[in-house]
C-alpha positions, 0 to 999 in steps of 0.5 A: 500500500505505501512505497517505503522512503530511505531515511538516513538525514533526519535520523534522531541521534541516539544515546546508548549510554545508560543501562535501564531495567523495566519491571512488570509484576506479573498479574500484579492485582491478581498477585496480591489477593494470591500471596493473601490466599495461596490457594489462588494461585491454582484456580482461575482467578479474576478481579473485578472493578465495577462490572469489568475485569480488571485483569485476572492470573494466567491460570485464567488466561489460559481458560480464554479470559482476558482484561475488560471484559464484562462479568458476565462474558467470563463467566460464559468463557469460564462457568468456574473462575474465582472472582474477587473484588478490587475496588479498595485499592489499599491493599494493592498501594501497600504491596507496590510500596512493598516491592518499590522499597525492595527494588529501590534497595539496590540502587546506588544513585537513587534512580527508581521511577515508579510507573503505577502500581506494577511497573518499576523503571531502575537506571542502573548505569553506575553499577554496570560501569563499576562492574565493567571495570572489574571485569577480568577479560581472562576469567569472564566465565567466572565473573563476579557481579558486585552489588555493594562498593564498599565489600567486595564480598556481596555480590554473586557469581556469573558468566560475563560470556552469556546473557541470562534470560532471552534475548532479541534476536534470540541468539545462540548463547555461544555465539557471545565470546570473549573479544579484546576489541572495544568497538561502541557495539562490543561495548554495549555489548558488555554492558547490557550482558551485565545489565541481564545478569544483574535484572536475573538476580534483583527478579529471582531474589524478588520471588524469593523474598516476596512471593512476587514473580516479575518480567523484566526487559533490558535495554538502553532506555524506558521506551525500548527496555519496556517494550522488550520485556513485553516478549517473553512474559510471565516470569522471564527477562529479554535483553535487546542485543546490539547492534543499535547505531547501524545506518537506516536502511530498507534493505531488512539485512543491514538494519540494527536490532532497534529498528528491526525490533521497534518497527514490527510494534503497533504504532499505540503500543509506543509509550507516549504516543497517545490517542490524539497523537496516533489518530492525528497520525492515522488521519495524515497517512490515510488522507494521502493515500492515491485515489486508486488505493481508496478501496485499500482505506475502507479495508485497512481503517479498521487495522492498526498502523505499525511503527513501520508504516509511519516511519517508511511513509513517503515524505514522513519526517519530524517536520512533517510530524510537528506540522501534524502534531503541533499547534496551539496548546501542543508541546514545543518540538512534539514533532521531534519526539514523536519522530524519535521514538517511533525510531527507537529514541527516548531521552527522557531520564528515570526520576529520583526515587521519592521518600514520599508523594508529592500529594494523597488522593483520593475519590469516589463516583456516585450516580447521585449525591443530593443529601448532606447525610449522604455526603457525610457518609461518603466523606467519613469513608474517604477521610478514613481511607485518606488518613489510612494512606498517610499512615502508609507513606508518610510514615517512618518506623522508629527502632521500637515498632511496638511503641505507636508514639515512637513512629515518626513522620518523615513529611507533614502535607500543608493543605487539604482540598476538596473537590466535587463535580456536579451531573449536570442536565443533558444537551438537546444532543445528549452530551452533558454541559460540563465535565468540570470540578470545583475545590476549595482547600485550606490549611490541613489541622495539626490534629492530624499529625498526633499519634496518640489520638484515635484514627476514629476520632481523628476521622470525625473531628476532620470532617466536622471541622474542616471538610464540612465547612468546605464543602459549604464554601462550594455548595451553598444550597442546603440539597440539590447538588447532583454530586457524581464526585467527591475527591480529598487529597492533602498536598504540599508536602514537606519534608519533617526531618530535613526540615526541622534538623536544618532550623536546628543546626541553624539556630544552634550555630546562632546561638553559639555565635551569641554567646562568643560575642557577648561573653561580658553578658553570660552572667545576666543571660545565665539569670535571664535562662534560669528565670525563664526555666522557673517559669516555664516549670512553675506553668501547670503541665498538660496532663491525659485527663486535660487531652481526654476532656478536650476529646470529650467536648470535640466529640460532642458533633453538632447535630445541625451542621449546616445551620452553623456559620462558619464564622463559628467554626473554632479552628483549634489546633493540637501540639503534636509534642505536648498535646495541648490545644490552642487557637491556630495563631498561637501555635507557631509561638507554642512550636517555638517553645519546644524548638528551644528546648531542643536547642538547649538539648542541642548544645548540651550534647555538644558540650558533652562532647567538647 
């Protein structure tokens, strides 16, 4: 149908100098109702959100089941498969938080993007060089891989003449040896056979210590290492072999390994080419076919374009694709990366790995909310669920896990939003006027952040204090609204020990500098210290009973929520130190107070230590 044009002028420039590795877990939802009832694993099992199937394990997919269907085709394609429910997605985050943690521990430089909850990018570059070097070129079949810089005893043994797992083109595994020419190819050569054998025992070592299984592939950046992978699957690893850098050419012989792998791909299948893309794409090609083709369109517009076709169309080039792809609200140079990745080309880096998200979400949809009982209801649901996920990620085990009050927050969010989006009435068409949400948001209370209060409790005094009165701010009526959806999300994250440690050192070196210059004053300053301490000691502390009184007034909830002004509203907050409650303004002086304490703990270590 299309005349295939050499390329070669406006070919992207590689860059093959990373090693990156792609994890999939293998059913991953599936997985985890699997690792919590072993017995899962040998029945076909499906999990349903909604009235589809989500995904559902290979026992199941060898039985005809496959992603999406409705309940009712699986369960006339397989009368006795085991369906579960996945709408409650705690479970699912705990586990790839679980996994993530495990993946990340054998970084060196951090680099560990999660993708979803079942994907997993690691650039692991930097061992692969240090490996690289410590290779001995008379001895590769008794190679050792080290995993730690410091020991050179942690590590394992391997065959640096081999590549572990599959490989593309699938290649004898003698057909690898051992060469004392360092041309760029032979190089990537060596260093993606590490990169398999590496990818072999991170995945073996992830069954073994977590029950998962995982698809891994290897290349040299996301786009291909994801795609890769994808071949061989489940519980299995696929390297992408060199050459990459040999001249396009059409003549299928003398291409490299990139474009012959790439180009076989639906042109959807492409990370980052999304539906606007591809049919924007789709529209271009078909438009210009010859009119003596005409009959070719109706036949082929039902069939997906490969990566090829796009590549090898008359005149394609990324000017040609910025002109079809770019305009008003497009990326600058969408062209160029679209050109670049349909030749296998993909720059974009693997992120840092994070301690902690930059914001928790949550939502829900309803066919109708009209109620403030109903709204409480659904409030009460994500507000627990909210403060469930807060637990998860941001926080950080002290060195006793018995003791509650010892866990610490590594980030506290700043502001809590809510959202909602109304059904609006139908057009004369059928189309509905809006699709848009509306939020209101304000500072999340400090209440939040004390471990010793009830999560319950915490629950209801969030929602009576601050989610009502927001959600009053948006919906002044008192019913009506026609609610399809009801999102809470904390954000603004800030990191708590970073922070706070930095404040510290910094008002410890001022203090120090203090007291050098005005040692004239230490006597009157060592008065003034004592004077403040008797005061401070002579205050009545803050007792339990005081906390359980002030929880029993908090617990009183108003039975006429909506009638109450928000100018009524007490905005109190609780120290998450002492415990004691006080207007939101006095706050940061009460925070201050205990910031000198710790200054003064501060500096008495250090003088223990001079």
């Amino acid at each position: 149908m299309m005349k295939p044009e050499e390329k070669g002028s406006d070919s992207p420039k590689r860059d093959d100098s990373r090693i990156i590795l792609h994890f999939d877990y293998d059913c991953f939802y599936a997985a985890v109702f699997e690792k919590e009832n072993p017995a899962l694993e040998f029945v076909p099992l499906a999990v349903q959100q909604k009235q589809i199937i989500v995904t559902c394990n290979y026992t199941a997919r060898r039985q005809g089941l496959r992603k999406l269907q409705s309940l009712s085709e699986a369960k006339k394609i397989c009368p006795d498969v085991v369906i579960v429910v996945g709408e409650e997605l705690g479970r699912f985050r705990n586990a790839s938080k679980t996994l993530y943690d495990f993946l990340r521990s054998f970084s060196w430089n951090g680099k560990v993007e999660r993708l979803g909850f079942d994907e997993v990018f690691l650039d692991v570059t930097d061992i692969i060089e240090f490996n690289k070097d410590c290779l001995n070129p008379h001895e590769s079949k008794n190679s050792f891989f080290h995993l730690d810089r410091q020991d050179p005893t942690v590590g394992f043994s391997f065959n640096a003449l081999t590549v572990a797992g599959h490989s593309f083109p699938e290649l004898p595994r003698n057909l690898i040896s051992s060469s004392s020419a360092r041309s760029s190819e032979e190089s990537l050569l060596e260093r993606l056979i590490l990169g398999s054998h590496l990818a072999q025992h991170i995945r073996f070592r992830l069954e073994n210590e977590t029950g998962y299984t995982s698809t891994v592939g290897i290349s040299t950046n996301k786009l291909l290492s994801k795609l890769v992978g994808n071949l061989n699957k489940p519980k299995a690893q696929t390297t992408l072999l060199p050459p990459y850098n040999v001249p396009q050419s059409t003549d299928i012989s003398c291409q490299n390994n990139v474009i012959k792998f790439i180009d076989s791909h639906d042109i959807d299948l492409v990370t980052g080419i999304g539906f606007k893309t591809l049919q924007r794409i789709q529209n271009y090609i078909l438009s210009r076919l010859p009119e003596s083709e005409t009959g070719l369109v109706e036949r082929e517009a039902e069939k997906k374009l490969s990566v090829r076709d796009v590549r090898l169309f008359p005149g394609m080039c990324s000017r040609v694709l910025e002109n079809i792809l770019g305009g008003s609200g497009a990326i600058r140079g969408v062209g160029s990366k679209v050109w670049g990745l349909i030749n296998g080309v993909d720059n974009s880096i693997v992120q840092q790995a994070r301690n902690f998200p930059t914001q928790i979400s949550l939502e829900n949809t309803y066919l109708r909310l009209n109620t403030i009982q109903d709204v409480i209801k659904e409030l009460r649901e994500l507000a627990r669920n909210l403060l469930n996920r807060m637990y998860v990620d941001l926080l950080q085990n002290a060195e006793d896990f018995e003791d509650s009050t010892k866990k610490k927050w590594i980030a506290r969010p700043r502001m809590i939003r809510i959202s909602t989006r109304s059904r609006h009435p139908s057009n004369s068409d059928g189309s509905r006027r809006s699709f848009s949400r509306v939020s209101k948001s304000c500072p999340l209370p400090n209440f939040i952040f004390d471990l010793r209060i009830d999560k319950n409790f915490k629950v209801e005094k969030l929602i009576r204090e601050t989610l009502i009165p927001l959600f009053k701010r948006l919906h002044s009526d008192h019913y009506g609204w026609n609610l399809c959806l009801i999102n809470i999300c904390v954000t603004n994250m800030v990191e708590v020990s970073n922070e706070d440690d930095k404040i510290a050192r910094d008002m410890f070196q001022i203090s120090r500098k203090r007291d050098h210059t005005l040692k004239a004053y230490q006597k009157l300053e060592d008065y003034d210290n004592k004077f403040q301490g008797d005061q401070i000691a002579s205050m009545d502390p803050v007792t339990k009973d005081d906390i359980d009184a002030q929880i029993a007034v908090d617990q009183s909830l108003c039975h006429n929520l909506w009638e109450e002004s928000e100018d009524e509203i007490d905005y109190r907050d609780t120290c998450v130190k002492c415990g004691a409650a006080m207007p939101a303004f006095a706050m940061i002086a009460h925070e201050r107070f205990h910031m000198e304490e710790q200054i003064k703990l501060t500096q008495e270590k250090q003088g223990n230590l001079d």
